[in-house]
Every structure is written in structure tokens, then in C-alpha cells.
C-alpha positions in Angstrom: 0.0 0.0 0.0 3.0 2.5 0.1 2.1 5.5 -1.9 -1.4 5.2 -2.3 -3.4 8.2 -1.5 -4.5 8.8 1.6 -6.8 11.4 3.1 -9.4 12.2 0.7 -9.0 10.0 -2.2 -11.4 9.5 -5.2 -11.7 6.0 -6.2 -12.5 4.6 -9.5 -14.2 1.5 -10.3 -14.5 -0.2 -13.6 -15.8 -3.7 -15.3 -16.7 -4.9 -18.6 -20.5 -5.2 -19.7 -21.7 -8.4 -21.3 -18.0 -10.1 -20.3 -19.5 -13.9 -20.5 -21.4 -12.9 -24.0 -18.2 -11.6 -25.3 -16.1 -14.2 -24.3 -18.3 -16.9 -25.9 -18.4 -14.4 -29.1 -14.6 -14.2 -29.2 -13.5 -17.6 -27.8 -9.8 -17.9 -27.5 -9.4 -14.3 -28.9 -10.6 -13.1 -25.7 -7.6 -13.2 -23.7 -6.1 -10.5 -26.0 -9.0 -8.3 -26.1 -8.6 -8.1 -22.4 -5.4 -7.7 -22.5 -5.6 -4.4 -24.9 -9.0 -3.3 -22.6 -6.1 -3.2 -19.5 -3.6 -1.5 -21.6 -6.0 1.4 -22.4 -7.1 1.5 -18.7 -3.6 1.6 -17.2 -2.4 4.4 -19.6 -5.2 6.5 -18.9 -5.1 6.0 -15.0 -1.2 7.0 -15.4 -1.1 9.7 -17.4 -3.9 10.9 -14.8 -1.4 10.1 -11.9 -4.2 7.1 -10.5 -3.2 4.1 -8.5 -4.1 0.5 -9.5 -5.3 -1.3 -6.5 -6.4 -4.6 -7.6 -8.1 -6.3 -10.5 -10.3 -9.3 -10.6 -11.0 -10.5 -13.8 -12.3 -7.7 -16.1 -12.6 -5.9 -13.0 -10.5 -3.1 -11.4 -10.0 -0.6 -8.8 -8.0 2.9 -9.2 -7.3 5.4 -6.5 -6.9 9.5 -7.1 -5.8 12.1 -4.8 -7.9 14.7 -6.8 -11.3 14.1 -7.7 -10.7 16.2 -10.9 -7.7 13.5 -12.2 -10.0 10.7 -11.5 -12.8 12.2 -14.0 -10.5 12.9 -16.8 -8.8 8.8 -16.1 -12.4 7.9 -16.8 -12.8 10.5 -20.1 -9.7 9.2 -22.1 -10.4 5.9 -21.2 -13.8 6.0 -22.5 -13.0 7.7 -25.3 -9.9 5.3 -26.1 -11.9 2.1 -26.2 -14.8 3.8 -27.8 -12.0 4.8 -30.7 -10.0 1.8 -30.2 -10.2 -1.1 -33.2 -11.4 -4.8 -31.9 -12.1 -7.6 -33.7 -15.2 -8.6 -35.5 -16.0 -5.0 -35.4 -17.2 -5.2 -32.1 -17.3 -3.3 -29.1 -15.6 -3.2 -25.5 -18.1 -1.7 -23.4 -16.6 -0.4 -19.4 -19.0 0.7 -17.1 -17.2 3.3 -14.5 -18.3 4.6 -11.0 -16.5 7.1 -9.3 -16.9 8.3 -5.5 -14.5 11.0 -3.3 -14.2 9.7 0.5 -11.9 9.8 3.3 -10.9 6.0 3.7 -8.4 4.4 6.4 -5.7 2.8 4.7 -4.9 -0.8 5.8 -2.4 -3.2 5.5 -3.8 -4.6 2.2 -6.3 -2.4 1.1 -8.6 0.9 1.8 -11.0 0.4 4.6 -14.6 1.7 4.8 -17.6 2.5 3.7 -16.4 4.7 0.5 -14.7 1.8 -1.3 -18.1 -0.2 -1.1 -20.4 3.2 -2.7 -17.7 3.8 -5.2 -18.2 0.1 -6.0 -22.2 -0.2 -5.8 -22.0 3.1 -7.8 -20.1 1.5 -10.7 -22.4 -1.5 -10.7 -25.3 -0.1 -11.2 -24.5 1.7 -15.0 -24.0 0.6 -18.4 -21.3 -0.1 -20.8 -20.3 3.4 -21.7 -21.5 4.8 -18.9 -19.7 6.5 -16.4 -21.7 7.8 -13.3 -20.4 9.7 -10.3 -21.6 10.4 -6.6 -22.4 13.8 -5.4 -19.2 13.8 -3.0 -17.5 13.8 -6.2 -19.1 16.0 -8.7 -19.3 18.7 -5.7 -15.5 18.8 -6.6 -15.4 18.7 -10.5 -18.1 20.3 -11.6 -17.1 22.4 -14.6 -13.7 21.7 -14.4 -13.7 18.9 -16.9 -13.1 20.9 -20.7 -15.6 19.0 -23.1 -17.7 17.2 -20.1 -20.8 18.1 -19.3 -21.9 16.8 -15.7 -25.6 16.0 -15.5 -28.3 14.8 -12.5 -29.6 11.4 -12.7 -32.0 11.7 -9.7 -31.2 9.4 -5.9 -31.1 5.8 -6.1 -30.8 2.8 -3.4 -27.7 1.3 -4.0 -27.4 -2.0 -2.3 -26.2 -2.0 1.1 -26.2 1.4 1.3 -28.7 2.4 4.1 -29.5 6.1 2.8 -30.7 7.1 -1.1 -27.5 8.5 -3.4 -27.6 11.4 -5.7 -26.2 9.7 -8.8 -24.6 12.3 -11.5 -23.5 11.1 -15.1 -20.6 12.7 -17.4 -22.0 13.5 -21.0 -18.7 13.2 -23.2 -18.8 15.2 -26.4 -18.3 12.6 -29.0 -19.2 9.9 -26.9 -22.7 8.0 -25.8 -24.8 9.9 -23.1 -28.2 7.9 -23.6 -28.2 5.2 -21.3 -30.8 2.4 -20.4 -32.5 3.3 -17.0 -29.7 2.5 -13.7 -30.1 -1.0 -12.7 -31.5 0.4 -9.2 -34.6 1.7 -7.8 -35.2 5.5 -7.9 -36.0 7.0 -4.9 -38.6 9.6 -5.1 -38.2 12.4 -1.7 -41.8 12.5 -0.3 -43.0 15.8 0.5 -42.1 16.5 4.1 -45.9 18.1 4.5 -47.1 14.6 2.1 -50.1 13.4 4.7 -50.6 16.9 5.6 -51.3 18.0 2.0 -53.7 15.2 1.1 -55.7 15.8 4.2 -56.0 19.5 3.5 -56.8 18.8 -0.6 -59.9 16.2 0.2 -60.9 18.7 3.0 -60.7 21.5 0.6 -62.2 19.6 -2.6 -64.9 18.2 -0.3 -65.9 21.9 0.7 -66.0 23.2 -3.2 -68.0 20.3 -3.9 -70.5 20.3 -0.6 -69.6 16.7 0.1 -69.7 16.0 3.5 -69.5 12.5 2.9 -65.6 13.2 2.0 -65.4 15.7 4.8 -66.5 12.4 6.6 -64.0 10.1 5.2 -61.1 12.5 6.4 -61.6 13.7 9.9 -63.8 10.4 10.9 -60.6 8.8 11.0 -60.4 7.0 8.2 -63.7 5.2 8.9 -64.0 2.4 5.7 -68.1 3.1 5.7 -67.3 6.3 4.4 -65.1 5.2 1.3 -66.3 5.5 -2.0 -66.4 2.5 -4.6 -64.0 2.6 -8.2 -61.7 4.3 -5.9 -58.1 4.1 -4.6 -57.7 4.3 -1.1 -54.8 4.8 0.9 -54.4 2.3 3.9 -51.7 3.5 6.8 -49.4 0.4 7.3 -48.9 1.0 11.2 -52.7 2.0 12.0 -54.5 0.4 9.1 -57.2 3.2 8.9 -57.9 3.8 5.3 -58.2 7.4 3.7 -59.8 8.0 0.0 -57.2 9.2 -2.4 -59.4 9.8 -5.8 -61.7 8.0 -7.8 -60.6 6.5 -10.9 -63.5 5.3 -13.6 -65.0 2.2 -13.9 -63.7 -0.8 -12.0 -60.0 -0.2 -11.3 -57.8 -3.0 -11.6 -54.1 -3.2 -11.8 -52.1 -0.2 -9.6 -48.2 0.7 -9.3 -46.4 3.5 -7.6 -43.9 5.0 -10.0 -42.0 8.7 -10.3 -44.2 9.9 -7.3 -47.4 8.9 -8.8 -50.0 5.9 -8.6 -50.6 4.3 -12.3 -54.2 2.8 -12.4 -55.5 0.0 -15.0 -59.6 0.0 -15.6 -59.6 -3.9 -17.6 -61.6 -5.7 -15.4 -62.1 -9.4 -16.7 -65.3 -10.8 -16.1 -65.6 -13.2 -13.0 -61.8 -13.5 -12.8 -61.1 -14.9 -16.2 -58.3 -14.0 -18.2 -60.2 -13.5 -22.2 -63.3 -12.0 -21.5 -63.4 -8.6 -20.7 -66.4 -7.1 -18.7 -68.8 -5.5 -20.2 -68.4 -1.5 -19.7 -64.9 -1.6 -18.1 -62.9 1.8 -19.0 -59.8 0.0 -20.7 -58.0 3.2 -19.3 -54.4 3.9 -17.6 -54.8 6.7 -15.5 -52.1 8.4 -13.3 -52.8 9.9 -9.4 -51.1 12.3 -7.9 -51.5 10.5 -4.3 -51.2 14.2 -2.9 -53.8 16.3 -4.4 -56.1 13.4 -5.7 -55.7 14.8 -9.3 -55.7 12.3 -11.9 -55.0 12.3 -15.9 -55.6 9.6 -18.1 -53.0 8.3 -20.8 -54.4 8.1 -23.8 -53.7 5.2 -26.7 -53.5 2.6 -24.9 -55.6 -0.9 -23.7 -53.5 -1.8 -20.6 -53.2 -5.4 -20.1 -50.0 -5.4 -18.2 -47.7 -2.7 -16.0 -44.6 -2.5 -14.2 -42.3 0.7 -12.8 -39.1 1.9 -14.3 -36.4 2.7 -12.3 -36.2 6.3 -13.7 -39.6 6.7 -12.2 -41.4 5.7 -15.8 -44.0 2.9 -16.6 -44.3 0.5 -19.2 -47.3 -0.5 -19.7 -48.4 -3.7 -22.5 -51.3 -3.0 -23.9 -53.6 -5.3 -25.6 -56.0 -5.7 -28.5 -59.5 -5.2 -27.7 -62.3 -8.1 -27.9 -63.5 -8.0 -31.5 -60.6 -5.5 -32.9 -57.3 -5.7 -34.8 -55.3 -3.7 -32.8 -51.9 -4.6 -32.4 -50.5 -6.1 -29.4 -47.5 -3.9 -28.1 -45.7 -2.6 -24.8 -44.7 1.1 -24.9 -42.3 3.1 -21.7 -44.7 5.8 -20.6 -42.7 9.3 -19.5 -43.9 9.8 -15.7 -43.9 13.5 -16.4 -45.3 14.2 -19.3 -47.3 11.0 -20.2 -45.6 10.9 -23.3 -44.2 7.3 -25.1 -40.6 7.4 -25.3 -40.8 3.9 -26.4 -43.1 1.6 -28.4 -42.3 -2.2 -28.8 -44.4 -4.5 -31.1 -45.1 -8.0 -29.0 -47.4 -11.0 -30.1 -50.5 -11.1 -30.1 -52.8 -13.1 -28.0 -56.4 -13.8 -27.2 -55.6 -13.6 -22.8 -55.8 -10.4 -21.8 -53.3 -10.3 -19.5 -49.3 -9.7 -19.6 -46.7 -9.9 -16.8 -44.1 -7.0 -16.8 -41.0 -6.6 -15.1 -38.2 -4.8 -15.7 -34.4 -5.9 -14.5 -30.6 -6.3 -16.0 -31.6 -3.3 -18.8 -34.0 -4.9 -20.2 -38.3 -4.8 -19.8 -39.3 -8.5 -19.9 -43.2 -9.4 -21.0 -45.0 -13.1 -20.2 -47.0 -14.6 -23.1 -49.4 -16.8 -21.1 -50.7 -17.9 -24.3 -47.6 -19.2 -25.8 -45.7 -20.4 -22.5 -43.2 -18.2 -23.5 -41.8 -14.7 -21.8 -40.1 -12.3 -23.9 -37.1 -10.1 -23.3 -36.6 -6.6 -25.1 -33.5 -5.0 -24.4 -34.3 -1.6 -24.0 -31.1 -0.1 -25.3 -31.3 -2.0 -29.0 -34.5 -3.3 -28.9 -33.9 -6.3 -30.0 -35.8 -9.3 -28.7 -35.3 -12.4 -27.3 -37.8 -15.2 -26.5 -37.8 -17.7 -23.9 -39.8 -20.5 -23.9 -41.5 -20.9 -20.2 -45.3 -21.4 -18.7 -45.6 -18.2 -17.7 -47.8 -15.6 -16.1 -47.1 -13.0 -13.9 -43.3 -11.7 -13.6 -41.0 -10.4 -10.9 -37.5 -9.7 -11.2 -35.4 -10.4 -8.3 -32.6 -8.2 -8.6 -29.8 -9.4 -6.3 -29.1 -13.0 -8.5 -30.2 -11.7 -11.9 -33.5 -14.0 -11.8 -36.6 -13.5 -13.3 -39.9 -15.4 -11.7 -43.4 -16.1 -12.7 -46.0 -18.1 -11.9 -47.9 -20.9 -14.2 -51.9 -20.9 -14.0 -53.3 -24.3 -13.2 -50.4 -26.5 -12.4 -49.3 -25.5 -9.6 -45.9 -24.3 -10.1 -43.2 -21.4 -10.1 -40.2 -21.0 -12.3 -36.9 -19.2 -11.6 -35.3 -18.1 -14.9 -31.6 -17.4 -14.4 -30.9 -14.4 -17.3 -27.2 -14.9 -17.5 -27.3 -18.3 -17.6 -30.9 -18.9 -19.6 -31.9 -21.6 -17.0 -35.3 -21.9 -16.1 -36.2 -24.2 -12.7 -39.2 -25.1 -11.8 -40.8 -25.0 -8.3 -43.5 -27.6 -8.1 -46.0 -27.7 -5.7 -46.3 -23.7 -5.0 -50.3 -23.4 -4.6 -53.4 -25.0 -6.3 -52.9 -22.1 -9.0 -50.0 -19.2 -8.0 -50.8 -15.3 -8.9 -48.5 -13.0 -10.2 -45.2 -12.8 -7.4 -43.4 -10.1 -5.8 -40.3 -9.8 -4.3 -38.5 -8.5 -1.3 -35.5 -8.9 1.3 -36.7 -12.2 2.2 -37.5 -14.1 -1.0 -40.2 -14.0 -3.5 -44.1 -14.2 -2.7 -47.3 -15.6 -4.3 -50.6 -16.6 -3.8 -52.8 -18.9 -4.2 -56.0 -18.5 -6.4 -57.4 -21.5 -5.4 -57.2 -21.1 -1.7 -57.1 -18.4 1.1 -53.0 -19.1 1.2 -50.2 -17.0 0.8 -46.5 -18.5 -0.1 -43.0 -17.9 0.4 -40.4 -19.0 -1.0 -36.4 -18.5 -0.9 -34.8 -16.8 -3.7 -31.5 -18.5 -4.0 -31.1 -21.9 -3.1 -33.8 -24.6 -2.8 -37.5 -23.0 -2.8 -38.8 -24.2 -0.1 -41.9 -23.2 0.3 -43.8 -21.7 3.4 -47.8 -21.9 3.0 -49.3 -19.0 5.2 -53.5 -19.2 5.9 -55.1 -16.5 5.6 -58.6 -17.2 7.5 -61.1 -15.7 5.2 -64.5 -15.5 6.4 -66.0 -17.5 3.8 -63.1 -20.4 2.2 -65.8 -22.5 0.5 -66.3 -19.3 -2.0 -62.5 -19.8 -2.9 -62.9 -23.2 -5.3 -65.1 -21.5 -7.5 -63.7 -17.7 -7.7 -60.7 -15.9 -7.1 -59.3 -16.1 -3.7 -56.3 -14.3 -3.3 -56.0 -11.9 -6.7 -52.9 -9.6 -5.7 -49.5 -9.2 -3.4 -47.6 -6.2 -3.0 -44.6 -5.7 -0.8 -43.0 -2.3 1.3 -43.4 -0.4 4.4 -41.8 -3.7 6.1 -45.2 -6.1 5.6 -46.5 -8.1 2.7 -50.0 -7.2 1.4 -52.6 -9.3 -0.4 -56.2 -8.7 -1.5 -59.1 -11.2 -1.1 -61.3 -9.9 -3.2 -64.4 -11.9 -1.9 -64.1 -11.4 1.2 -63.7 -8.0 0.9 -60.7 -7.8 2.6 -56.8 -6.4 2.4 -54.3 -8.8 4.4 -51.2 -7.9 6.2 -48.4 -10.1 6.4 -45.1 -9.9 8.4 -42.3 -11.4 7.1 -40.2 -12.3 9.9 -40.4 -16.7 9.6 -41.1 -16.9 13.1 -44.5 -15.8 13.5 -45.6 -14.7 9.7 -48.3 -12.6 11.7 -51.4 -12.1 9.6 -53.6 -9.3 10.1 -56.9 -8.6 8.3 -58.1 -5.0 7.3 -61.6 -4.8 6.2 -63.1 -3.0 3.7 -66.5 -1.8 2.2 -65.9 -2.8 -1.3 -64.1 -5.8 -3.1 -60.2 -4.7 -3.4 -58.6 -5.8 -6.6 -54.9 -4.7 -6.7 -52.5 -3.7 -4.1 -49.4 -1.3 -3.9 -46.6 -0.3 -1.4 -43.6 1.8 -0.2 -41.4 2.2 2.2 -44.2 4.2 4.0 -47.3 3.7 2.0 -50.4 1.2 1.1 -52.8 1.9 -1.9 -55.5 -0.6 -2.9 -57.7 -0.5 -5.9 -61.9 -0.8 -4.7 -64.6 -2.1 -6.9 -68.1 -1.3 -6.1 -69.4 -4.2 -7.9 
């Protein structure tokens, strides 16, 4: 470790993308591609006056002691292997993360929490891509001639306990449109949030003359007082429910995304997955969970939706019964409800389609053709994989992809880097569409007033968790659990005959179940860290 920086130092982290792709692309010609990849890095990191501190692989670690030598390192060598000649006319692709800290210097290496951000920070960007913290573009902004430093928003890096401000460098010449981060946005609430929705019902309730809303708000939350094709809010600690807006006819499917709630109106009829009831809206609409305002996107037939990390949605839609409308998924812009993206899929006559998004790329089930397909959202190119599928949920940590088969009982686990797909028999009677959390991945069962979890790495094992309904013998014949959500530390599901909202604590000792009930038949359920919404039918 003699003469490395100490103090405040700015380290540099850096890996291949696609490294397994391109060493099955370029077999024994690999070895020498990585070879001319280090070349270009070390030069760079020299002529910058960086320190190598260890490589792994395609992997390395560089230390600066000035944040503004670190940030050009990471300019010529982007712009070297961007220029740079490899064979088969392809393309090295780095990813680079950059973060300014004040580690202690060990025997064998840097010691503390810096190395570990500058590390997450790095993981979480794309070939091409080189993204800094806000420790580090405090002290570079502007000095960098022909960089262009821009905001990217706070995102929860893993094992990093608070939300980081993630910055990217726009290199003239170069790239700067990325795929979203492979990490969740975080979205600040408003520090006034509750206050403000209490005060806009209140003040929307007097305008109109309603004192049944006046009702709903100071009666403390009392669920006689809710209103049907609604979303409601439920408070995870005291479980009294508040109305956040009404949304048209029979709301369905609901995410939180950008700061907003996304609402589907595509009711089936009696739970089935072709036939559309009559009169439903067919609508996405999105709620301000604030002010109650809503708009509605126009253009689509929403059959399907999932959250981007930049705080988008992509939403599949669907033909309509009787139409020839094509069958697509399109990336909806949070902000202005514009499609930044529109992605032809197959058709099909279920009118349903999982959606997840994970590893850059937004992956859509095909129920119909037990297959799930994979667009990559940076070429578009597609890739199908032949599964039972239904719903999806991408479980982030170990790159795996899950969705649940109707009717036989069963879960698969598709490994993306690998292509693998295992199956997990014996799940439920018939599994709904999984989430995921700290613990492992959830489901439900259709069939039966049963929630399931399983472990996400490893054998499945599966943990069956009763939920005691009020009426079980209703569940052979109709849906009995319909949705899950996860956040604010619990697991939610809806039974939608029995009228009820369920919460479930994760901890494997007790998996403590709690019912909330409620006036109208919930359909869909949706959480944060500090926030429940549910979707209410009045009929």
C-alpha cells in the first residue's frame, strides 16, 4: 500500500459489460482483447497520476488524490476504447463509478464505507457509462473541458442504508443515452405529504358540498365512508384507510412510480383471463396520491404494467375483444405522459401480460404461448424464452426472473445470464402473479385463502401461510387471493371476496397475519417504504 493516497482520495471502479457474451463471441481471442482493454485503462489511469489497487477479472480498482484526475482517467479511457479497433467489429463496453471519501488505509487495502459506494455506484451503470456520486461532482463540476456533468436523480444502492444522488458525465463525442440505472429510484416524499392530502380532500370536499368526504377524512379513516372505483390509501402501522381519488369504472391493476400511482380500468369478467367485462374503462390513469388529481394516458388498452427505475411505466397493452389492434408494450414518460418507447409484441387472445423490468431490459410473459419475452431496451432487440408463464418479478440481487404458471401449480426461476429456467412444483393449487423482497419471493394462491414464500436462491422451499377468510368454500369457484404487494416492512394481499386487504409480516417466526376490512371488493394492491394503496370495486 505505500504511496497510495491517503486522506481524501477519489476512487474509480470499472468492469466490462456483457463479459460472459463476449467471451463466448470471441472464444480464444478473448484473452487478447482483455489484454488491450487493460492497456487502455492503465495508460489513462497514469497519465492521470491514478493508482491501480487490484483487478479481478475484467474488473479493477483505481485510486486518485484529486477528484478532478480521477474524472478525466475515466474521459480518455472511455474515449480510447470507444475509438480503439477490436475484432469482429465489435465493441468493449466499461462501465465506470466514481466516488470522493476519506478512507483508512490498511495493510492490504482501503478500509470503509467509500470503497463499497464507489463500488455499488459502478455497478449499477451501463457499458459506456460513467456515473459519479455527489461527493465527487461537488468537486469537478465544470472543471472537466468537453464534459458536461448531468443529474440522474437518488437511487438505493445495495447495502447502502441512505438514497445516493447519482450524477453522469456527458462526453462530447461519446454516448450519453443510457438504459435506465439497474437500481430503484427513490422519489423524496413531500415532508408536509399526509398533511397536503388531508388538507386537498378537505378543501375539494368543501368546493363540492360533500360531507360524505369531509367524513372520510376527519372520521378517522372510517372504511363506511369510502367510495367504490376508488383508490384508497391504507396507513401500514394504524390500518385506517383514507380515499385518495376515484378512478372510472372498476380499477384494476395499480403501481407507484416517479411519485405517482398508475391505475389499469380492464376488469375481466368473473376472474377470467379472455373476457373482458362488459363496460370496463380499458383506461391507464395516473394519481397524484397528494392532491387526488388524476389524468388519463391516452392510446393505450392496458393489459400489463410494471415501474421503471427512472420513475417511468411501461405498460403492454392489448387488442381489444372483436378488434385488430396490435399487441404492443410502450415506456410511458412519468412526467409528461408521453411514449418514449413503443415495442411490437405477439399477439394473443388472454388479456393479460406480466411486466418486469431488471438487468436493462423490460421482460413481458406470453401466457398464451408459454413463453416470456425479453426486449432490451437499449437496441430493442428481442429475445424469447420458452417458459409457462404468467405473472413476472425480477429479483434483482441473483439476476433472476420469476413467474408463476396458471393451473399447475408451479413457479419458475429463470436465471438471465445463464438462460436456465427451474421449476418450483408444488407452489399453490394455482399461483398469482409474485413479488419480491428482502426475504425471497411471494405468491398466492387462487385456489385457496393461502399466501406462499419462497427463498430466492437456493432450494425454494416453500412456506404456506393461511389467511382465515371469512368465507373459504367461496374460494374453489372464484378468485381467492387476486394480488400481493410488498414495502413499508409487511406483505399485502387482497381477497377480493371477502372483501378484505391482508397484512403479512415477514419475519419466519411468526408470519403474523392481520386482516383490514373493507367496504368494497379490493382488486390490486401497492406499497412503499411508507405507503399502502388498494384499488376498490363497487361491484
Amino acid at each position: 500500500m505505500d504511496g497510495l493516497p491517503s486522506g481524501t482520495v477519489t476512487f474509480l471502479f470499472t468492469d466490462i459489460e456483457g463479459s460472459t457474451r463476449l467471451l463466448k463471441q470471441l472464444g480464444d481471442r478473448y484473452g487478447d482483447v482483455l489484454a488491450q482493454h487493460e492497456r487502455i485503462l492503465r495508460d489513462a489511469v497514469g497519465k492521470c497520476e491514478g493508482r491501480e489497487v487490484d483487478t479481478q477479472g475484467d474488473s479493477f480498482f483505481f485510486a486518485f488524490a484529486r477528484a478532478k484526475s480521477a474524472v478525466a482517467a475515466a474521459v480518455v479511457a472511455q474515449r480510447e476504447l470507444a475509438g480503439h479497433r477490436w475484432p469482429d467489429d465489435g465493441q468493449v463496453r466499461v462501465r465506470m463509478g466514481l466516488h470522493t471519501g476519506e478512507p483508512a488505509v490498511g495493510e492490504e487495502r482501503y478500509v470503509g464505507l467509500g470503497v463499497h459506494r464507489a463500488a455499488r455506484i459502478g455497478a449499477v451503470g451501463h457499458g459506456g457509462q460513467v456515473l459519479l456520486s455527489n461527493a465527487t461532482r461537488e468537486l469537478v463540476e465544470d472543471e472537466v473541458e468537453g464534459v458536461v456533468v448531468r443529474a440522474l436523480g437518488s437511487y438505493r444502492l445495495k447495502d447502502i442504508d441512505r438514497p445516493e444522488p447519482l450524477f453522469q458525465l456527458d462526453i462530447d463525442g461519446l454516448q450519453t443515452e443510457f438504459p435506465p440505472l439497474n437500481a430503484q429510484r427513490f422519489v423524496e416524499p413531500h415532508p408536509h405529504r399526509r398533511r397536503r392530502l388531508l388538507l386537498g380532500l378537505v378543501a375539494a370536499a368543501v368546493a363540492a358540498g360533500s360531507a360524505a368526504a369531509i367524513a372520510v377524512v376527519l372520521g378517522g379513516g372510517s372504511t363506511d365512508k369510502l367510495q367504490p372505483d376508488s383508490v384508497i390509501r391504507v396507513d401500514p402501522k394504524t390500518l385506517k384507510a383514507t380515499e385518495v381519488a376515484k378512478v372510472g369504472d372498476a380499477p384494476d391493476l395499480i403501481i407507484a412510480s416517479g411519485g405517482y400511482l398508475w391505475v389499469t380500468n380492464n376488469v375481466l369478467r368473473d376472474g377470467g383471463t379472455s373476457a373482458i367485462r362488459p363496460g370496463a374503462d380499458l383506461t391507464l390513469t395516473r394519481v397524484d396520491p397528494v392532491t387526488g388529481q388524476s389524468r388519463i394516458v391516452g392510446g393505450v388498452s392496458p393489459c400489463g404494467l410494471a415501474p421503471d427505475p427512472s420513475g417511468d411505466v411501461w405498460v403492454a397493452s392489448c387488442f381489444k375483444p372483436g378488434s385488430l389492434q396490435a399487441s404492443n408494450i410502450r415506456r410511458v414518460d412519468f412526467r409528461t405522459l408521453r411514449f418514449k418507447a413503443t415495442y411490437r409484441i405477439p399477439s394473443s387472445p388472454v388479456y393479460f401480460r406480466g411486466v418486469a423490468y431488471g438487468g436493462g431490459s423490460v421482460w413481458v410473459s406470453d401466457p398464451w404461448h408459454s413463453l416470456v419475452l425479453e426486449i432490451d431496451t437499449r437496441t430493442g432487440k428481442q429475445h424469447s424464452i420458452h417458459v409457462a408463464s404468467g405473472g413476472l418479478a425480477w429479483s434483482g440481487d441473483y439476476g433472476d426472473l420469476w413467474t408463476n404458471s396458471f393451473g399447475d401449480g408451479t413457479m419458475a426461476r429463470l436465471h438471465v445470464a445463464t438462460q436456465k429456467v427451474h421449476t418450483v412444483k408444488s407452489v399453490a393449487i394455482n399461483p398469482v402473479v409474485p413479488v419480491v423482497d428482502e426475504s425471497g419471493i411471494w405468491t398466492g394462491d387462487w385456489s385457496r385463502p393461502q399466501v406462499v414464500h419462497l427463498n430466492a436462491v437456493g432450494p425454494a422451499q416453500p412456506k404456506h401461510i393461511r389467511l382465515p377468510i371469512r368465507n373459504p368454500r367461496l374460494c374453489p369457484r372464484i378468485s381467492c387471493v387476486w394480488r400481493l404487494a410488498a414495502g413499508a416492512g409487511y406483505i399485502w394481499a387482497t381477497t377480493p371476496e371477502d372483501r378484505a386487504l391482508w397484512r403479512i409480516d415477514p419475519n419466519p417466526n411468526t408470519y403474523a397475519v392481520t386482516r383490514i376490512s373493507l367496504p368494497y371488493s379490493p382488486a390490486a394492491v401497492a406499497a412503499d417504504e411508507d405507503d399502502v394503496w388498494v384499488t376498490v370495486r363497487g361491484r
